[in-house]
N, CA, C and O atoms as CSV, one atom per row, in Angstrom:
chain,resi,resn,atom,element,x,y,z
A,1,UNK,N,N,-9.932,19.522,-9.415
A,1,UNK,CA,C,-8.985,18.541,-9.937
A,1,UNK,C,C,-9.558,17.135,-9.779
A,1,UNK,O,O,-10.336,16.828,-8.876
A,2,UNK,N,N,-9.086,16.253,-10.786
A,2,UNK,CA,C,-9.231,14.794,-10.728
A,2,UNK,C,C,-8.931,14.160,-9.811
A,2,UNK,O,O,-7.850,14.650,-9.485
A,3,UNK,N,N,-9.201,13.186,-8.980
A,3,UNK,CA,C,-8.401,12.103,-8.457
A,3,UNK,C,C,-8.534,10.784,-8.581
A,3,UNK,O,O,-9.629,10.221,-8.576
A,4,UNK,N,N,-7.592,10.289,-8.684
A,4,UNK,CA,C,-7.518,8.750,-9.384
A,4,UNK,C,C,-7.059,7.700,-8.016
A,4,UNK,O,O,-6.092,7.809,-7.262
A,5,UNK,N,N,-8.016,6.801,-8.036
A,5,UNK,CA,C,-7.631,5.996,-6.578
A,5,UNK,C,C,-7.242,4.289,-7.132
A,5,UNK,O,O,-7.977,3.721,-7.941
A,6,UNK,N,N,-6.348,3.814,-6.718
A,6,UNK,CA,C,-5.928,2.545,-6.662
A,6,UNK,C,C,-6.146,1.994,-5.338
A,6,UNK,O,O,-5.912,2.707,-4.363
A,7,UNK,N,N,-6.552,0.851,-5.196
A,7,UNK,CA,C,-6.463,-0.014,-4.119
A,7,UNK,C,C,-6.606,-1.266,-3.679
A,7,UNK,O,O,-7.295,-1.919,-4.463
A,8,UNK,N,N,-6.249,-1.863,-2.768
A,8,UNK,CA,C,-5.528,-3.435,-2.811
A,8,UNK,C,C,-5.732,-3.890,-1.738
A,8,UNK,O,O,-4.884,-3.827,-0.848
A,9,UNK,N,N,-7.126,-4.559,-1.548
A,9,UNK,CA,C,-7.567,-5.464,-0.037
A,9,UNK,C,C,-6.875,-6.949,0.080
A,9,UNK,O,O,-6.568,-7.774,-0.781
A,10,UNK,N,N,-6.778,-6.939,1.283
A,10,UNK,CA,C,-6.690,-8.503,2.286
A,10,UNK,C,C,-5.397,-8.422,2.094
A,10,UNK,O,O,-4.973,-9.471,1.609
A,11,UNK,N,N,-4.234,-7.284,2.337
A,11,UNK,CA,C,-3.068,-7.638,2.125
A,11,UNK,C,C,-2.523,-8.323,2.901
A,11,UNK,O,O,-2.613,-7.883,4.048
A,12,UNK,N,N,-1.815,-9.503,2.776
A,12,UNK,CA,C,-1.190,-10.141,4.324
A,12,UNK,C,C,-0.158,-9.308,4.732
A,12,UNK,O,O,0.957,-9.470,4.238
A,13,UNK,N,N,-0.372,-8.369,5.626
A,13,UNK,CA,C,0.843,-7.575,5.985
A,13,UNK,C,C,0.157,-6.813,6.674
A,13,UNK,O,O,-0.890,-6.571,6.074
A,14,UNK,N,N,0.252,-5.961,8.300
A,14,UNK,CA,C,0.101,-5.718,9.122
A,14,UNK,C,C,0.210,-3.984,8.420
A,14,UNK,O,O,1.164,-3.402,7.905
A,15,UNK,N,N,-0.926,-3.627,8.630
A,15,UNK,CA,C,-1.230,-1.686,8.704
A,15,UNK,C,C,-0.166,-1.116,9.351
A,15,UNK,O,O,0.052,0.055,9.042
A,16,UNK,N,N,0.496,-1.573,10.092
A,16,UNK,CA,C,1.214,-0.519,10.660
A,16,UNK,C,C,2.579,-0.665,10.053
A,16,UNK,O,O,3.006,0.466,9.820
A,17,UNK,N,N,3.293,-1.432,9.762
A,17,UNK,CA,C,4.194,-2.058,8.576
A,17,UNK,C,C,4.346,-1.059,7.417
A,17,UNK,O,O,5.227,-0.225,7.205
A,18,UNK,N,N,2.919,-1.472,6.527
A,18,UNK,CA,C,2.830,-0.911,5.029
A,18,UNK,C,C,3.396,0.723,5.759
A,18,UNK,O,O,4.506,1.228,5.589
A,19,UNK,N,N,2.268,1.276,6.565
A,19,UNK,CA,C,2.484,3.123,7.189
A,19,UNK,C,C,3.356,3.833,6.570
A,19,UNK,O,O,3.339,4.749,5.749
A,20,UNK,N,N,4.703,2.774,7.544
A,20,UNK,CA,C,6.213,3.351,7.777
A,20,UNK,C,C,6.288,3.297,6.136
A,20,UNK,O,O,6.940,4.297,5.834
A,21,UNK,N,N,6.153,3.036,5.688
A,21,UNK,CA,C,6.386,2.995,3.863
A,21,UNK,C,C,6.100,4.200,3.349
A,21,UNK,O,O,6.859,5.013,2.822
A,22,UNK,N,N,4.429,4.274,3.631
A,22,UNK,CA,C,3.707,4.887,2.937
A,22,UNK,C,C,3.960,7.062,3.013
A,22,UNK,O,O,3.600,7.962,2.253
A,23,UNK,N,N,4.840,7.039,4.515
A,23,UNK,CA,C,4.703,7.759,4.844
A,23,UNK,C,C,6.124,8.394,3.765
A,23,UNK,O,O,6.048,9.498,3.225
A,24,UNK,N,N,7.079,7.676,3.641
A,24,UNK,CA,C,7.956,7.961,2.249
A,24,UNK,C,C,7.311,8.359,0.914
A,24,UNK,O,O,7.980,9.085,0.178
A,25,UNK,N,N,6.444,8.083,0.629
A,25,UNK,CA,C,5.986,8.334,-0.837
A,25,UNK,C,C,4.855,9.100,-0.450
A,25,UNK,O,O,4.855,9.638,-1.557
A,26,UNK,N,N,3.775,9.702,0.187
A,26,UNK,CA,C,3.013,10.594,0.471
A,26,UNK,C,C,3.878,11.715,0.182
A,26,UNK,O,O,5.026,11.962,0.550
A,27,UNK,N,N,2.648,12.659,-0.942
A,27,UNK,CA,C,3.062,14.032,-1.660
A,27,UNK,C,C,4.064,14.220,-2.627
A,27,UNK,O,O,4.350,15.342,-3.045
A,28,UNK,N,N,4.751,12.930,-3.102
A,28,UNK,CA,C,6.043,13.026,-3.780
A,28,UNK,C,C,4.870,12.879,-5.027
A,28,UNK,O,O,3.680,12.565,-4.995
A,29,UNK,N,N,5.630,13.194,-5.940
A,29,UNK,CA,C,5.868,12.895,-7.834
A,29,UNK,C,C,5.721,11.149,-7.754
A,29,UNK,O,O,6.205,10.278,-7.031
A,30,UNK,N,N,4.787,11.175,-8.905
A,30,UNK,CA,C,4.386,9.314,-8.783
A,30,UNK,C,C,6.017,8.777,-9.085
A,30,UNK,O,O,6.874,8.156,-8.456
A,31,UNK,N,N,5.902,9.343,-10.293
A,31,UNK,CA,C,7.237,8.847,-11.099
A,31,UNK,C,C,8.808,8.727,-9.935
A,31,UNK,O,O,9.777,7.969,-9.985
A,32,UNK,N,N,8.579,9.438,-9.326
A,32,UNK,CA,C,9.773,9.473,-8.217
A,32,UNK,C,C,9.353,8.552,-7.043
A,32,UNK,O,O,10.201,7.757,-6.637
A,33,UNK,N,N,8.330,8.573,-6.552
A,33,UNK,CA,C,7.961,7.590,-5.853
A,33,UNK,C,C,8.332,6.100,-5.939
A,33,UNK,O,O,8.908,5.294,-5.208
A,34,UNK,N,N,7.646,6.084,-7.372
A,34,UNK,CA,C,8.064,4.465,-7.967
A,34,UNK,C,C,9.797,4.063,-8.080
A,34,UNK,O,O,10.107,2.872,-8.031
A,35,UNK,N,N,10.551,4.806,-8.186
A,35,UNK,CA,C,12.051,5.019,-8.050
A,35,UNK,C,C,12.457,4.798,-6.565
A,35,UNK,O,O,13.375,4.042,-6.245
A,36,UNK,N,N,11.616,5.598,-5.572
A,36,UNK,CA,C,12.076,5.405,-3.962
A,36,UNK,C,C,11.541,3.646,-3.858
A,36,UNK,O,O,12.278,2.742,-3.465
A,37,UNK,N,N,10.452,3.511,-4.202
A,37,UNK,CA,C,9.996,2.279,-3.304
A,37,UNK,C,C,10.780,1.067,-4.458
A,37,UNK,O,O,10.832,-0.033,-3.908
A,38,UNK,N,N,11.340,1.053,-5.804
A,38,UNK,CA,C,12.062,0.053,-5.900
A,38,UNK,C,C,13.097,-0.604,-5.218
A,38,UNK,O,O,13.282,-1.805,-5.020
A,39,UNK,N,N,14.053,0.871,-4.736
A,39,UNK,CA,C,14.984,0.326,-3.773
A,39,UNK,C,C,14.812,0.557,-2.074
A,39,UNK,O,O,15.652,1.113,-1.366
A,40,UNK,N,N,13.768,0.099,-1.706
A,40,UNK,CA,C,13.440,0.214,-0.319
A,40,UNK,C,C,13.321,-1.285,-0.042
A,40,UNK,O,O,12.779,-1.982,-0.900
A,41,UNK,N,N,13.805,-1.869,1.139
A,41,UNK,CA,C,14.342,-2.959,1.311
A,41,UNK,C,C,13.083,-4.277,1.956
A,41,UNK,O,O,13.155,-5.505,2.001
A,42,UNK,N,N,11.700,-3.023,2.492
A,42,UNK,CA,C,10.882,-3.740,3.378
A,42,UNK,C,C,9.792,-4.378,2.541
A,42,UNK,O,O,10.098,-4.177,1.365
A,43,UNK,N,N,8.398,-5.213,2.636
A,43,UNK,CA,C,7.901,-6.024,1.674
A,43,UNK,C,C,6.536,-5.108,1.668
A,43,UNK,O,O,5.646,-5.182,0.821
A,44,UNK,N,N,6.556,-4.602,2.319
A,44,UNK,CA,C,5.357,-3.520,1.908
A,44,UNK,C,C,5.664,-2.249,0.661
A,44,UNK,O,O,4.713,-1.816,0.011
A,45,UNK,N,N,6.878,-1.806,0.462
A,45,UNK,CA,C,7.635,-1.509,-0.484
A,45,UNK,C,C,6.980,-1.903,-2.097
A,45,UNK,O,O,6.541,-1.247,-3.042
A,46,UNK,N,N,7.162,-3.111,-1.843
A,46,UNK,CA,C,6.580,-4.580,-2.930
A,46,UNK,C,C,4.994,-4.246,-3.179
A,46,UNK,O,O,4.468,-4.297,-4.291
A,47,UNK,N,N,4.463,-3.973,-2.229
A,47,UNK,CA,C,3.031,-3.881,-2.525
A,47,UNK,C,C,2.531,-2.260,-2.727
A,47,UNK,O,O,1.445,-1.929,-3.203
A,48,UNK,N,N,3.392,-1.511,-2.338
A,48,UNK,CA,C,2.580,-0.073,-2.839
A,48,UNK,C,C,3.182,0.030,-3.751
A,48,UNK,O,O,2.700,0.945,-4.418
A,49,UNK,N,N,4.385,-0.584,-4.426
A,49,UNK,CA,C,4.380,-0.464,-5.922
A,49,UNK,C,C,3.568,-0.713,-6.762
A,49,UNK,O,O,3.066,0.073,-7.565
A,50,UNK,N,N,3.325,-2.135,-6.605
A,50,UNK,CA,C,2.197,-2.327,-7.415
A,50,UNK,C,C,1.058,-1.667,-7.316
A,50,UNK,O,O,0.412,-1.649,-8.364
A,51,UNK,N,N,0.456,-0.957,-6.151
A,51,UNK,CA,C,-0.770,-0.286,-5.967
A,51,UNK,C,C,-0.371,1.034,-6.893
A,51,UNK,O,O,-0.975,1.398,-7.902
A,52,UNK,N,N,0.905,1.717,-6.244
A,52,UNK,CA,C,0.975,2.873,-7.458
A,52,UNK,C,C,1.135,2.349,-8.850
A,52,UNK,O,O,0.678,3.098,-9.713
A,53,UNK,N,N,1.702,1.189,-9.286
A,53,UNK,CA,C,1.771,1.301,-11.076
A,53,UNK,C,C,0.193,1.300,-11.507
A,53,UNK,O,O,-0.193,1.752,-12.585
A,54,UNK,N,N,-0.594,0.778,-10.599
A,54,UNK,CA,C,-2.552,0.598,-10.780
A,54,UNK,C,C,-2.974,1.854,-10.839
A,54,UNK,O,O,-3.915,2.282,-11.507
A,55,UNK,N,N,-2.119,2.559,-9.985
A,55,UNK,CA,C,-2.638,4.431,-9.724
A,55,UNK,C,C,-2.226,4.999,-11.204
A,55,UNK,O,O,-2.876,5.773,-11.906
A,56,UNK,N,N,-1.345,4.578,-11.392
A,56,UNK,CA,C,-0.787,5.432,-12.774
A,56,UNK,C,C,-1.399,5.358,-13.936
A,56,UNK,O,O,-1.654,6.260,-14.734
A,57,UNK,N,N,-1.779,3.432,-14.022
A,57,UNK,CA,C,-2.308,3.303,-15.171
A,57,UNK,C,C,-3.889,3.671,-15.159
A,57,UNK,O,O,-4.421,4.444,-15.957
A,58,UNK,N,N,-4.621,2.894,-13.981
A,58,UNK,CA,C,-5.838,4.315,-14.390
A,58,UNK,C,C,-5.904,5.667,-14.627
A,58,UNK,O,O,-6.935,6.272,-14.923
A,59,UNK,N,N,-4.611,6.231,-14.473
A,59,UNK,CA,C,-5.308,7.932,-14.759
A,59,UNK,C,C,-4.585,7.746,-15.606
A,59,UNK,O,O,-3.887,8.760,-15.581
A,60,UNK,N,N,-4.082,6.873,-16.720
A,60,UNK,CA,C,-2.828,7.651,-17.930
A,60,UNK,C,C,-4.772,6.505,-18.978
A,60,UNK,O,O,-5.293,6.922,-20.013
A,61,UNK,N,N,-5.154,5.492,-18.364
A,61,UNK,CA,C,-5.750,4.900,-19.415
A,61,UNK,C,C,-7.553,5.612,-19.410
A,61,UNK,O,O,-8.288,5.729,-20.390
A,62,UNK,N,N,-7.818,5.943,-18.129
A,62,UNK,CA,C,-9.008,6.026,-17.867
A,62,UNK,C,C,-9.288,7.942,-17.965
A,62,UNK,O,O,-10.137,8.486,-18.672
A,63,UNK,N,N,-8.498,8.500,-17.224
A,63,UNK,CA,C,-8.455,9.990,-17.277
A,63,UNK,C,C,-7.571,10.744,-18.509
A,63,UNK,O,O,-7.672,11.951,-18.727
A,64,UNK,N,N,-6.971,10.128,-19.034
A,64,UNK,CA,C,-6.589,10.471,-19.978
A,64,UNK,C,C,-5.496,11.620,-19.282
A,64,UNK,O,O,-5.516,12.721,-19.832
A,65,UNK,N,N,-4.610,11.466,-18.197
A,65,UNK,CA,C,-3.770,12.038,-17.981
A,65,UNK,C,C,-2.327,11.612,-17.883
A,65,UNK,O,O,-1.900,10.465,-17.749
A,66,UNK,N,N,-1.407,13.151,-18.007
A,66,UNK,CA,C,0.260,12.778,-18.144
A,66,UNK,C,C,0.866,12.284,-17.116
A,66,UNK,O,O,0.783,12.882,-16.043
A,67,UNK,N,N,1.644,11.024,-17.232
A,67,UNK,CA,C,2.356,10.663,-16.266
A,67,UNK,C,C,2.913,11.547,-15.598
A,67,UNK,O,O,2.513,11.917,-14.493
A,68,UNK,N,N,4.228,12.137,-16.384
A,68,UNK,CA,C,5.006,13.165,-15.176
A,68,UNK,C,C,3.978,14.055,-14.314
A,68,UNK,O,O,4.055,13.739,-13.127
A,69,UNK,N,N,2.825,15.304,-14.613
A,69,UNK,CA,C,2.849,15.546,-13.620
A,69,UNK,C,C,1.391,14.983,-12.316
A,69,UNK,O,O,0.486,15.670,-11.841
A,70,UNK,N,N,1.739,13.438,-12.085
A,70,UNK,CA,C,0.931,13.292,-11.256
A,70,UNK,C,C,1.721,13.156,-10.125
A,70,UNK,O,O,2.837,12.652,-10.258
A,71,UNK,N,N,1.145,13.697,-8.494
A,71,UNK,CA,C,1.624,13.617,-7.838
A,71,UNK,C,C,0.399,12.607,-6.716
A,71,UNK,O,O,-0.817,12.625,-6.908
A,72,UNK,N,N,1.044,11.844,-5.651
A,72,UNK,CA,C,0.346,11.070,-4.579
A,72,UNK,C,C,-0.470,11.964,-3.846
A,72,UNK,O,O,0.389,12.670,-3.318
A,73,UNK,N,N,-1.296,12.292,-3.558
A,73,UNK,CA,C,-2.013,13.323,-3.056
A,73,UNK,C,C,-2.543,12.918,-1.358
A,73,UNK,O,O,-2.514,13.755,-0.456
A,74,UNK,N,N,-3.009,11.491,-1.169
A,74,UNK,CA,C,-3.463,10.958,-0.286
A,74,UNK,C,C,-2.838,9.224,-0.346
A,74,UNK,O,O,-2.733,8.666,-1.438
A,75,UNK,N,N,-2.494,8.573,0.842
A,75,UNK,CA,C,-2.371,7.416,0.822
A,75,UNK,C,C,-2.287,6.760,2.130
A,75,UNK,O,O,-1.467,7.215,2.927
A,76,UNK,N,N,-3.199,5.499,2.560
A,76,UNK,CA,C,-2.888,5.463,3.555
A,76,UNK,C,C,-3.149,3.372,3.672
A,76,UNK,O,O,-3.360,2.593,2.742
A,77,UNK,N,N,-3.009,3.063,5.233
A,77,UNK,CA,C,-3.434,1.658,4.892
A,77,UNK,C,C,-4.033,1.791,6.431
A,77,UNK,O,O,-3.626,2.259,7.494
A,78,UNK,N,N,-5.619,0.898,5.806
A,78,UNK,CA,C,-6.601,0.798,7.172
A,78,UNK,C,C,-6.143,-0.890,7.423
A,78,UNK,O,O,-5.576,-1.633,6.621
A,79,UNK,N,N,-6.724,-1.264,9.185
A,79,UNK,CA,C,-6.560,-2.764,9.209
A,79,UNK,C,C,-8.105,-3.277,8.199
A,79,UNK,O,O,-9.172,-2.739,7.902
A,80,UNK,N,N,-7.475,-4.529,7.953
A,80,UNK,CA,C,-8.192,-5.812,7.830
A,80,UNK,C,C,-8.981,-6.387,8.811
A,80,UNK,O,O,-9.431,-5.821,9.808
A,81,UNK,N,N,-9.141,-7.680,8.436
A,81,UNK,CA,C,-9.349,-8.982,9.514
A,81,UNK,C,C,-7.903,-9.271,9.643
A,81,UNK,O,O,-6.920,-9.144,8.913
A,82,UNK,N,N,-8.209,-9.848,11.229
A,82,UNK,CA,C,-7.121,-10.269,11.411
A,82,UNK,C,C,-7.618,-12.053,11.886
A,82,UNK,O,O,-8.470,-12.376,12.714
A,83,UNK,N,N,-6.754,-12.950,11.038
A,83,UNK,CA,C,-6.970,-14.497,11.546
A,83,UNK,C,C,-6.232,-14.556,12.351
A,83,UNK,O,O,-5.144,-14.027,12.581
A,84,UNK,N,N,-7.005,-15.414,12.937
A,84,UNK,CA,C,-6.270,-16.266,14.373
A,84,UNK,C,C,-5.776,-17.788,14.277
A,84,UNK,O,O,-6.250,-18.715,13.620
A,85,UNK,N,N,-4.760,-17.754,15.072
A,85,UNK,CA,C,-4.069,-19.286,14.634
A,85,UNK,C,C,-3.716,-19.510,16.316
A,85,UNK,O,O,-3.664,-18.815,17.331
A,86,UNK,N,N,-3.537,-20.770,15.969
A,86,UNK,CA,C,-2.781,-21.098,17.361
A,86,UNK,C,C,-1.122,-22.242,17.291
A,86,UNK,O,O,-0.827,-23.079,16.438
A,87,UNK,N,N,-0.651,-21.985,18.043
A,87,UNK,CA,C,0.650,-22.599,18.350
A,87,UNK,C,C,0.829,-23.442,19.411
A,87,UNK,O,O,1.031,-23.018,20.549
A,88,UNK,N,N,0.751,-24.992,19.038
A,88,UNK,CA,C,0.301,-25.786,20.057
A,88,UNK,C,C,2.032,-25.402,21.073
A,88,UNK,O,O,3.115,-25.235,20.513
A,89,UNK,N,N,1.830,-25.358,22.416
A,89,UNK,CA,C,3.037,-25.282,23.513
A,89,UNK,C,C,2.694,-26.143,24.985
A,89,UNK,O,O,1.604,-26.608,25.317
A,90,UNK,N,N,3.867,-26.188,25.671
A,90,UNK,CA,C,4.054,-27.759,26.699
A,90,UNK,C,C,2.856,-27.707,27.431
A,90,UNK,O,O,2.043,-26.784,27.486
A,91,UNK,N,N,2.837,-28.839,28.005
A,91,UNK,CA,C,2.146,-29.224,28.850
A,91,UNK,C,C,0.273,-28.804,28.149
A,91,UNK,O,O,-0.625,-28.671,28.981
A,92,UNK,N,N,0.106,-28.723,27.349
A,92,UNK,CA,C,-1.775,-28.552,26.387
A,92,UNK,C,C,-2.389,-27.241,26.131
A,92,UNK,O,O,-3.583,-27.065,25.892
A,93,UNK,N,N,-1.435,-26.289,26.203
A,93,UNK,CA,C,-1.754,-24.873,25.930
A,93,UNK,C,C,-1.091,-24.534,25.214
A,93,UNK,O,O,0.058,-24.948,25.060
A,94,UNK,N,N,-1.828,-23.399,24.367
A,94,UNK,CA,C,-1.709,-23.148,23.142
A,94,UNK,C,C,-1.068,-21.460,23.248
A,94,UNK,O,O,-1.162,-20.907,24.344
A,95,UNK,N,N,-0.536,-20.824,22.274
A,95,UNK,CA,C,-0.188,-19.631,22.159
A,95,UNK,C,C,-0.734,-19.398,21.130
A,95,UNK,O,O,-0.551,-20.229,20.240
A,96,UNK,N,N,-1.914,-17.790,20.713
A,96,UNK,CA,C,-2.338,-17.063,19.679
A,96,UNK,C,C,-1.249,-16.645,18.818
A,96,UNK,O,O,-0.080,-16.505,19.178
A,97,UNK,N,N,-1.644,-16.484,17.834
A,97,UNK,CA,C,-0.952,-15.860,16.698
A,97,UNK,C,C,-1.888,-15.060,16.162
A,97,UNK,O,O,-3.055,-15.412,16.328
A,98,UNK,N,N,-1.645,-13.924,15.470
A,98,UNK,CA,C,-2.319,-12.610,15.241
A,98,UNK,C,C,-1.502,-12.800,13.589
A,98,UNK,O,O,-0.301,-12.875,13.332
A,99,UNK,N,N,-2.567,-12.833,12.773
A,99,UNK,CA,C,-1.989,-13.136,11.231
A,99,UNK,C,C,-2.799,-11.599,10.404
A,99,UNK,O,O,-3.655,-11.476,9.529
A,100,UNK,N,N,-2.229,-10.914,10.988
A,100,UNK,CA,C,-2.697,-9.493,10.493
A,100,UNK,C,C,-3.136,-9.022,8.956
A,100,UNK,O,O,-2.220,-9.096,8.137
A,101,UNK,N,N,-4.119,-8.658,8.576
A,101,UNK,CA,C,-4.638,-8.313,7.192
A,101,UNK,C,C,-4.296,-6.761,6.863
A,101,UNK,O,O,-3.630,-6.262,7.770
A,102,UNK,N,N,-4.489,-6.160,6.142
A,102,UNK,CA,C,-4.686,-4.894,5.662
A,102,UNK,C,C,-5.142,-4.378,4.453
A,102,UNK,O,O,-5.159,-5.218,3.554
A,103,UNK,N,N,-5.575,-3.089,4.098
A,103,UNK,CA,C,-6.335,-2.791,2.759
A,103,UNK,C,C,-5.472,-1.299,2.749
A,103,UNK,O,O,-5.473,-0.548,3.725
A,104,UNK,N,N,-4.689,-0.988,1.389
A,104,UNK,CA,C,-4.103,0.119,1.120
A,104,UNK,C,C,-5.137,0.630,-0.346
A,104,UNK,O,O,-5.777,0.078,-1.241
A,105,UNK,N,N,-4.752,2.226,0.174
A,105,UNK,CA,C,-5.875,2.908,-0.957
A,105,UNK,C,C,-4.698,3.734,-1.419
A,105,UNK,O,O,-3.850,4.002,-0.569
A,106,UNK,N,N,-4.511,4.235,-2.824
A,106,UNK,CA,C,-3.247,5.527,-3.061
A,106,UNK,C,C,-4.383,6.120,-3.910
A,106,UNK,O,O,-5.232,5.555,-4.599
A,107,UNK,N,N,-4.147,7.475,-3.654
A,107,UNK,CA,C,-5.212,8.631,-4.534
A,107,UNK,C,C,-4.026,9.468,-5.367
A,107,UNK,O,O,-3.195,10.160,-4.779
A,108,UNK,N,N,-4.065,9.316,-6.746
A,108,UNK,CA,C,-2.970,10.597,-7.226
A,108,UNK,C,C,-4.036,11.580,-8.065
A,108,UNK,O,O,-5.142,11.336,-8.546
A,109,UNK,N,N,-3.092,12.994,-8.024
A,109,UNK,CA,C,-3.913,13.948,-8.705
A,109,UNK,C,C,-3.264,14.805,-9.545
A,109,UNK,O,O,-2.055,14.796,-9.314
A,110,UNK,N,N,-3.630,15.659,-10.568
A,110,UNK,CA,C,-2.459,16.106,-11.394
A,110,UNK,C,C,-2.251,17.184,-10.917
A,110,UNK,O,O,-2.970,17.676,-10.047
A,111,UNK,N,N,-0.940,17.892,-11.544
A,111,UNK,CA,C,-0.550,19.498,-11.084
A,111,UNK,C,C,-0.022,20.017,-11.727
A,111,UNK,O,O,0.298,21.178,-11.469
């Protein structure tokens, strides 16, 4: 079988964040997928949509395959870089900030 991969570096949004998402739409029907993550409330939601409508349209433009039956086969999100910032606080010390990156990959395949 084919597999068709979408994917979307330097996301500002923390790997472990997107996960809890991802772990909803892993193995489902694209087409149903894209239905769960419209009404899911969190902002990583926002971004594996768009990574799946990229999944869809390469395999409907490039593979020459049917929407309905593709299903998510693999999906996951590795870290990034993570920038560092600081937060000036009393007396001349500073507090880190951890500005977390991430890179999501979605693989769909037909069935």
């Amino acid at each position: 079988m084919t597999t068709v991969k979408a994917r979307v570096k330097w996301v500002k949004s923390g790997d472990r964040k997107i996960s809890r998402v991802l772990e909803v739409v892993r193995g489902r029907p694209a087409v149903e997928a894209l239905t769960m993550l419209r009404f899911m409330p969190q902002k990583g939601a926002r971004i594996i949509e768009k990574v799946l409508k990229s999944a869809i349209a390469n395999a409907k433009t490039n593979n020459k395959m049917d929407e309905t039956k593709l299903v998510v086969s693999e999906c996951y999100a590795n870290k990034g870089i993570i920038m560092k910032r600081f937060q000036p606080r009393a007396r001349g010390r500073a507090f880190p900030i951890k500005k977390r990156t991430s890179h999501v990959t979605i693989c769909l395949e037909e069935k």
